[in-house]
N, C-alpha and C positions, 0 to 999 in steps of 0.2 A: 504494500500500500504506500502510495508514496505521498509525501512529505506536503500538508496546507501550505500554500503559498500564501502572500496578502492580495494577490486577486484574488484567489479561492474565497476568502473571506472577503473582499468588494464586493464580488460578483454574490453571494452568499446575504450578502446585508442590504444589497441597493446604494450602493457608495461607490463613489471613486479609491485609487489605492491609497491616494495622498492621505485621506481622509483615514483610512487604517491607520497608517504611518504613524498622523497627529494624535492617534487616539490612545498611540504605546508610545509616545513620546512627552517625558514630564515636562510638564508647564507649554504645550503646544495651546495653539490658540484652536479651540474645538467646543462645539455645543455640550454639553452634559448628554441629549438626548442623542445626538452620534455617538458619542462614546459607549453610550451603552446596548446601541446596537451591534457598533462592531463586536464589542465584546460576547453578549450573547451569541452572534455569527461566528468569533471564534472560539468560544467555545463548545461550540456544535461540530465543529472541524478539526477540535482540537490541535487549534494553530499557536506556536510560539514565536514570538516576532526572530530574524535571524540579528543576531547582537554583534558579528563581526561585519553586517552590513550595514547596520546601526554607526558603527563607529568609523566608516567611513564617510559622512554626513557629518558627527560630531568631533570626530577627532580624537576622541577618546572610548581606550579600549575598555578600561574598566580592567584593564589586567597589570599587576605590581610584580617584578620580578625581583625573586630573593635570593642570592647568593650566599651558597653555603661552602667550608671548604675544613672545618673539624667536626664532622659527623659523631669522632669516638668517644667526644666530650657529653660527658653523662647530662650537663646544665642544658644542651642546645634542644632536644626535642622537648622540653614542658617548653619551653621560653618560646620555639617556633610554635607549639600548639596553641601559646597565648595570639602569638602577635596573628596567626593565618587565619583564627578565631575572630579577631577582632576585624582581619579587614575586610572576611564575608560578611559580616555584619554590617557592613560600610557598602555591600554588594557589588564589593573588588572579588577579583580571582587572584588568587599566588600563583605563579610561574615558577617553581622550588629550581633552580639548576646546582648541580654539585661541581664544584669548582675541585679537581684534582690534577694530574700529574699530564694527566690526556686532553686536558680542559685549563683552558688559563685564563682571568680576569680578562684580557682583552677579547678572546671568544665569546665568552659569556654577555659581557655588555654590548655588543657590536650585534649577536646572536637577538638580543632582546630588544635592540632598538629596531632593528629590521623586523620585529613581530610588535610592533608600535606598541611597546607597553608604557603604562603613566608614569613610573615610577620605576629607581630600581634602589634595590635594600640592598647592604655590604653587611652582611648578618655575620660580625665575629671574623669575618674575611680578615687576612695579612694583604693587604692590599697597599702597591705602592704607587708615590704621586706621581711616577716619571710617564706611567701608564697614562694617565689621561694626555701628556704632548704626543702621545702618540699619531702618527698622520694618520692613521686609518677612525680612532674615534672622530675626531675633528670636533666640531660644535654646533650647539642647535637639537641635542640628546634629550630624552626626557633627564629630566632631576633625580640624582642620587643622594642617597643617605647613607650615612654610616651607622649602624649600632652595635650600641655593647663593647664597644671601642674608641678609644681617640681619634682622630682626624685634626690635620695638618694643612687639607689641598681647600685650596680656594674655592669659593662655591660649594664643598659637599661638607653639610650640617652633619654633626655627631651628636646623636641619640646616647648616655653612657651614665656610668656610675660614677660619681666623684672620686676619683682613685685619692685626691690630697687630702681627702675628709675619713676615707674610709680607712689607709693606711695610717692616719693620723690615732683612729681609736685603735686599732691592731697594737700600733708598736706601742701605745699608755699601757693598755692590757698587758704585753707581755713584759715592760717596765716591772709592772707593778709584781708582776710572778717570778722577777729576781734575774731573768734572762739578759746575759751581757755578753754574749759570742753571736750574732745573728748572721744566716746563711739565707741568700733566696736564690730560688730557681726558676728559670725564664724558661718562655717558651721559642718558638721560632721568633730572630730577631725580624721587625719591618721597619718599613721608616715612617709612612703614611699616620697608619693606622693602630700605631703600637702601642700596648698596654701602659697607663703612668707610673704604675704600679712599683718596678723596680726602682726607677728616679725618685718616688718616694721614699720608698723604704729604706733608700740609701742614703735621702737627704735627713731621714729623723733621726737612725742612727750616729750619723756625723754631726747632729745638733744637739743630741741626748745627750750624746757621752763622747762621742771623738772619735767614734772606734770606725772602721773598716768593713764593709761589708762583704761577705767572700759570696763571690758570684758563682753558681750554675746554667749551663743552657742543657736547653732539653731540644731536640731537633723538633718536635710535635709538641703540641698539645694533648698529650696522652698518656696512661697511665704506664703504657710499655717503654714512653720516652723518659718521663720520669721516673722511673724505674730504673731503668741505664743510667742517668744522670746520678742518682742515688750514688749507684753497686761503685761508677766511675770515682767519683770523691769519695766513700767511705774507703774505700780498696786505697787508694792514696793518701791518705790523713791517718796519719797515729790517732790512736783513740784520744790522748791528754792534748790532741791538738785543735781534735775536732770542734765545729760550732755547737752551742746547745740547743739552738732554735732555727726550724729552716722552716722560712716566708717561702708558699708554693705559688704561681701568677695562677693556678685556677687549681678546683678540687681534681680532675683526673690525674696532674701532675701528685697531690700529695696523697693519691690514694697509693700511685706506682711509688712514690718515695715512702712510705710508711709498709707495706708490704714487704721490700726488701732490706730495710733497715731491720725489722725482726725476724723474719725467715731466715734471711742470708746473713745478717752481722750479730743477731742475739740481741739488738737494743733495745731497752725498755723506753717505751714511747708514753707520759713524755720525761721522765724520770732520766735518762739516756738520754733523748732529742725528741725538743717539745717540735709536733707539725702543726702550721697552720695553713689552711686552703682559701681560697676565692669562691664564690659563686652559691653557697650551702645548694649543692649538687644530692638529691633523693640519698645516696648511700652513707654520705658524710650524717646522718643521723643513726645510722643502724650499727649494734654492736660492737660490728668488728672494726669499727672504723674513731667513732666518737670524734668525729673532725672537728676543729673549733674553724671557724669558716666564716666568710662576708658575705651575708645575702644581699642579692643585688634588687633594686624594687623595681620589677619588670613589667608590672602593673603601669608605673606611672611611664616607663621609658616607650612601651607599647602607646599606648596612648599619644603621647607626644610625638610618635613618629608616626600614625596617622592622622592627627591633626595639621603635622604639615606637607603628608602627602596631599591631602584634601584644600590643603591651602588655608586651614582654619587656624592654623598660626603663623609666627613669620616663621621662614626657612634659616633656623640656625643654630647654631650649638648648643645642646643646652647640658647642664649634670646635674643627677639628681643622687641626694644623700638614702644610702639602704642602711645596713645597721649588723651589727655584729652578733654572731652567735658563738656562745662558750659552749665549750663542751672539755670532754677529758685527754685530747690530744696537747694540750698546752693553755 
């Protein structure tokens, strides 16, 4: 059976198509009493207006493309369930693309504009600013956002959590628990879009007390990257040398650093080496884990970034304060 067209439903009502057209188009200039004929005609024919030919007319698709490219991270699928939630609600489509090894930020974006989407998310994306001079995006793109991250590039507004507020109650907390050897662990370096989080951690420390912060990198964002980063420094540091407290940039990293600090080196966590994570990530609450961790408020940063997809706020930076959770990891 094939597909009502909007003559089917003209031809169906005693209308012209136009008259369809205005009658599934918001705020068209149309009688009340057309409108409700077309409507009954289509839904006698059970006709759907078609919305990619719709947005040929208005120019907008109605579709937000989200770039993803740390899927392992335990924080990303609630936080994408909020914000995809929110923007059908808003009677946007997500366009989800995976940004990996086969897939690079300039495919993705360049992929998305040629499918005329409204918007495009950098969801936790390493994304760097040299990408946008690139000759092949050029200008005239739909608008990007950055969230859950920093942003550096002209023009792309970052959605994020105040890394200087958040890392500020961290290191008073572990102050206060006597901790005066601090160790953090990064994840993939960027330049764009990079976490504040270590430049923090590194500025309280050297304003606290003077001391040094001894750095880790972790290739991923992942619990097997930080895990490696772990086994790497404890395997080279004497016990009497080691840090007492190691700052992770997200919970995956200190689920993989805490796992191999007691399996593989015998340490009592956090008696040995207090952890603390980012993101209070579902597992950082369970048992085996007792993360002490920064919840990020993704509530409000969700919000925020479709308010200015929608153009209901300005297009700009904003950061919002989350708040910290203790637990028995440090």
């Amino acid at each position: 059976m094939k597909r009502a067209t909007a003559q089917n439903v003209a031809t169906e009502a005693g209308v012209s198509k136009w008259t369809v057209i205005r009658a599934f188009t918001p705020g068209a200039s149309i009688t009340e009493a057309s409108r409700a004929k077309v409507l009954e005609a289509a839904e006698r024919l059970n006709y759907r207006p078609n919305l990619l030919a719709r947005s040929l007319a208005t120019s907008a698709t109605h579709q937000v493309a989200v770039l993803v490219d740390d899927f392992a991270n335990p924080h990303k699928l609630p936080f994408l369930e909020k914000l995809t939630a929110a923007l059908q609600a808003e009677g946007l489509v997500t366009m989800l693309i995976n940004i990996n090894q086969h897939y690079s930020h300039v495919h993705a974006i360049l992929n998305a504009d040629q499918r005329q989407v409204d918007a495009i998310v950098l969801f936790g994306t390493a994304f760097r600013d040299e990408m946008l001079t690139d000759h092949k995006l050029g200008r005239g793109g739909p608008p990007m956002f950055v969230l859950a991250r920093d942003s550096q590039i002209e023009g792309v507004p970052a959605i994020s959590c105040d890394a200087v507020v958040a890392i500020a109650e961290i290191g008073k907390h572990l102050l206060e628990k006597g901790y005066r050897r601090p160790g953090f662990m990064a994840g993939a370096r960027t330049l764009s879009t990079a976490l504040g989080r270590r430049r923090a951690f590194k500025a309280f420390w050297q304003t606290a007390l003077g001391v040094e912060l001894v750095e880790m990198s972790a290739e991923r964002y992942s619990a097997e990257a930080g895990a490696q980063a772990a086994r790497d420094y404890l395997s080279k540091v004497a016990p009497e040398d080691r840090i007492d407290v190691l700052m992770c940039e997200n919970d995956a990293l200190a689920f993989g650093a805490m796992d191999v600090a007691r399996s593989e080196f015998g340490l009592r966590v956090p008696k040995d080496l207090a952890i603390v994570g980012f993101d209070n990530a579902a597992p950082a609450a369970s048992p085996a884990y007792g993360l002490t961790t920064y919840e990020q408020p993704t509530d409000q940063m969700v919000k925020a970034a479709i308010d200015m997809i929608l153009e209901r706020a300005p297009r700009e930076t904003v950061n919002f304060q989350g708040k910290l959770v203790v637990r028995e990891s440090a």
